[in-house]
C-alpha positions, 0 to 999 in steps of 0.5 A, spaced: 059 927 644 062 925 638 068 928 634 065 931 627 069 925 623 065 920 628 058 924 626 058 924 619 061 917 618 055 914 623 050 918 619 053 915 613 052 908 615 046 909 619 047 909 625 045 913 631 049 919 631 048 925 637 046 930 633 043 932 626 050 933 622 051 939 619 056 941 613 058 944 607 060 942 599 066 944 597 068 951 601 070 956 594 075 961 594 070 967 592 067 967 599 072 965 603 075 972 599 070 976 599 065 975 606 071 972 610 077 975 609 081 970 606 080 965 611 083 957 610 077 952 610 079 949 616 078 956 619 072 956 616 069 950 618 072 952 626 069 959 625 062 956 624 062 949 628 060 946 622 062 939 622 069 939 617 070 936 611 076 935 606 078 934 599 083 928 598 086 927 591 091 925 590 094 921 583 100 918 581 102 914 575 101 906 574 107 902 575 111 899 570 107 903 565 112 908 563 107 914 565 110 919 569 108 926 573 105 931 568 111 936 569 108 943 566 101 942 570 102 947 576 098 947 582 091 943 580 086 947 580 078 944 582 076 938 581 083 936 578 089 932 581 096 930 579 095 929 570 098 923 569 104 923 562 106 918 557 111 917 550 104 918 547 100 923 551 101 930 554 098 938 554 100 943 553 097 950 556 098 958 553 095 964 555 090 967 551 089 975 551 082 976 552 079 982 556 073 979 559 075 972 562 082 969 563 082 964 557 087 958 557 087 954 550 090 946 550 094 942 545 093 934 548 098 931 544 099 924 541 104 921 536 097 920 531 094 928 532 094 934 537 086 935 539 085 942 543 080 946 548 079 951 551 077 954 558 075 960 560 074 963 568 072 969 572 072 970 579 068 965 581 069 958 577 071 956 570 068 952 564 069 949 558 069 954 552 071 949 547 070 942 547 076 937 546 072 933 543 070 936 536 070 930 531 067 923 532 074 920 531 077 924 536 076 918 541 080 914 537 086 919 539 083 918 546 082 911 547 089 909 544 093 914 548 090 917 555 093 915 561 090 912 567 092 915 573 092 910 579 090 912 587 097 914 591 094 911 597 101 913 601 100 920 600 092 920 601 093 915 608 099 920 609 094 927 609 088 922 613 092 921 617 094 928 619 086 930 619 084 925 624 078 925 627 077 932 625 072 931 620 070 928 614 076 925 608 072 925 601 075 925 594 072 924 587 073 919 582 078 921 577 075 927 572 078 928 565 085 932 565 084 939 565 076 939 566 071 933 567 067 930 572 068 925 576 060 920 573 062 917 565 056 920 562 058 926 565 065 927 564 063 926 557 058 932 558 065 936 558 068 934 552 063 934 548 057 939 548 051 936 552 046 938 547 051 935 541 051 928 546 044 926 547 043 927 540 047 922 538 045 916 542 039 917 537 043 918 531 049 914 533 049 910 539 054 906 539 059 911 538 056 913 544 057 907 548 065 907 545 066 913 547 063 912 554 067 905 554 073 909 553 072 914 560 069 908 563 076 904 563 080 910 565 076 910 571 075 903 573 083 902 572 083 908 578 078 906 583 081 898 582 088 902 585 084 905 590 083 899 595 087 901 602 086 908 601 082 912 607 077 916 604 071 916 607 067 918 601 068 918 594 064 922 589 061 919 583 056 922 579 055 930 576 049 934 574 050 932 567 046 926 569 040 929 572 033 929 570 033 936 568 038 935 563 037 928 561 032 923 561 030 917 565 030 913 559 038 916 557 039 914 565 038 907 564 042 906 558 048 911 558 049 912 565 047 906 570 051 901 566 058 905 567 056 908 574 053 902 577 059 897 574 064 902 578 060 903 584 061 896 585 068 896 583 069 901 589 066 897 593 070 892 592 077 896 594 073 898 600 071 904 599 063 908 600 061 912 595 056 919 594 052 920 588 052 927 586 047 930 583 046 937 583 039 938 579 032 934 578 032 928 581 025 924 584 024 922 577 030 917 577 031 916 584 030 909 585 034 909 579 040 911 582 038 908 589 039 901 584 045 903 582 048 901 590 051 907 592 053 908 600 049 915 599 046 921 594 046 928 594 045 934 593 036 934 593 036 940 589 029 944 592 025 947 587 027 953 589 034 953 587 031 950 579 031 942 581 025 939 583 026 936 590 020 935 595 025 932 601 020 928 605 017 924 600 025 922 596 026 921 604 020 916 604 022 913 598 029 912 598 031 914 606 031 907 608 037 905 602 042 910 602 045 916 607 042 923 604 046 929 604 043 936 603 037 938 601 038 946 604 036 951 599 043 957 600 040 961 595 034 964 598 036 961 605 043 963 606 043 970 602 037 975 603 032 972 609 032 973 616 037 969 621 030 966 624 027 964 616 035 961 615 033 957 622 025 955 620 030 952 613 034 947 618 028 945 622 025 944 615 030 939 613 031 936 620 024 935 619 023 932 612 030 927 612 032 927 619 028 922 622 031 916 624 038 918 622 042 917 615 041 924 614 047 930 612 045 937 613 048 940 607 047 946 602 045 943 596 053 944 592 057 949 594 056 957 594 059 963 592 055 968 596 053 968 603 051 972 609 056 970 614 050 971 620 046 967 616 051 961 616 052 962 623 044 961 625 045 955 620 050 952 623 048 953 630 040 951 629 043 945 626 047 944 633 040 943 636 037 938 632 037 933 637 035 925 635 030 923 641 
């Protein structure tokens, strides 16, 4: 039998593996909390037999800049590292009183301006309630002043390492301090609103282009950091960029050109990449096929809102990259029959299996389960045998 770091590594390089690897996105806190006593994701991942994964990010300041650990930031929350200070750049964060939701508000401070947002959070996530980005000219103050962080690679090799065979080591792309994505047309979905963005590349495109010029270079300056670092699988990419959000035409000019430029320049520092896309996706999959990454995820059935028909993105793209997930957890993870929750797995074995370069996986992370029914899709998964 192979180790679970062994399985997902040849399924994520086409190679034959022992069986179907099966695993999860992110493993949220809410759940753990509220269906399984407050257990570790490790313990998680053991209690089910679920191929493990873990999430490495580890950041630090670019030699011989003058930038420096942020001092106030605390533990990063989700999705974020270490944030990265300068003479020219630093947040601030308060507490604002709110009866509903916790809400933190953000001063970025520059030596030419303050820029704000805001976030709010319930139990179970945090979103953006005000966006920094409020005047075009805001960028400015970004562009002249953010810091790019670099990849720490001792301390990630140092936590690889320690995991060993054990399972899977992923990481992100740097997102934007406080809240981002790890994509550029995506981190910029955070900063400025989504509706306001895809206006502007017909009324403004080339701010557009230079505000997505300015995260393009902090990312690239990341990743070229990043060469001897052993992750096994960065992601790129965010549902802000998905078919249900944008179209195949913005695809093309806002989002491929950047994304495509840092999947190769991934590649360069040695490095495989995931394109994450938790939305609408056949009309563009080839589009993202082009851009050259390792694998794509996260096949969003039509039954969770997207439009994913599993078996015809196999044939169409299965043969160019490594798919993972495509298991609907919402109505098969919650609500059915450990025998429907079984017929599901097959379904997918079925559909995207075959000849391999396949990941079972829930299409992201969940928040509520039925822990019997993650137990029969684990363990139906574990019979999926390649033949």
């Amino acid at each position: 039998m192979m180790t679970p770091k062994q399985r997902l590594v040849a399924a994520l390089d086409h190679r034959p593996s022992d069986r179907l690897p099966v695993t999860t996105h992110h493993v949220m806190q809410y759940y753990l909390d509220k269906y399984e006593g407050g257990i570790s994701t490790p313990e998680f991942f053991d209690r089910y037999g679920l191929d493990p994964i873990t999430w490495v990010v580890e950041h630090k300041p670019a030699p011989g800049t003058g930038d420096y650990d942020d001092p106030l930031q605390g533990v990063p929350g989700f999705l974020e590292a270490r944030r990265i200070w300068n003479s020219g750049w630093r947040v601030e964060a308060k507490d604002v009183p709110d009866d509903t939701y916790k809400t933190q508000h953000y001063d970025f401070i520059t030596p030419k301006g303050t820029l704000t947002m805001e976030t709010q959070s319930n139990d179970q996530t945090t979103w953006v309630s005000e966006c920094l980005v409020k005047n075009k000219r805001d960028i400015d103050l970004i562009g002249e002043f953010v810091p790019t962080p670099h990849c720490d690679v001792e301390a990630v090799n140092k936590k690889a390492e320690a995991y060993g065979d054990r399972g899977l080591v992923r990481s992100h792309m740097p997102c934007f301090d406080v809240y981002g994505q790890p994509g550029v047309w995506q981190d910029a979905c955070c900063l400025f609103p989504t509706e306001q963005l895809i206006l502007a590349t017909y009324d403004d495109p080339a701010w557009v282009h230079q505000f997505l010029g300015i995260l393009h270079r902090r990312k690239k300056g990341y990743i070229q950091s990043m060469a001897g670092a052993n992750f096994d699988l960065v992601e790129h990419g965010g549902g802000s960029a998905s078919s249900t959000v944008i179209s195949p035409k913005i695809f093309e000019e806002y989002v491929a050109p950047y994304d495509t430029d840092l999947i190769a320049e991934a590649h360069k520092a040695g490095q495989r990449i995931v394109y994450h896309t938790c939305g609408g996706m056949m009309p563009i999959l080839e589009k993202i096929a082009d851009m050259k990454p390792n694998a794509m995820e996260t096949f969003t059935p039509i039954g969770m809102g997207a439009d994913v028909i599993l078996a015809e993105a196999k044939k169409r793209i299965g043969d160019r990259v490594c798919m993972i997930g495509g298991f609907d957890q919402f109505h098969s993870l919650l609500g059915c029959t450990p025998e429907a929750t079984r017929a599901a797995v097959r379904e997918c074995f079925e559909a995207a299996g075959v000849g391999g370069g396949y990941i079972l996986c829930p299409s992201d992370h969940f928040f509520d389960a039925d822990p019997k029914l993650v137990r029969a899709y684990a363990e139906e998964a574990q019979k999926c045998i390649y033949m």
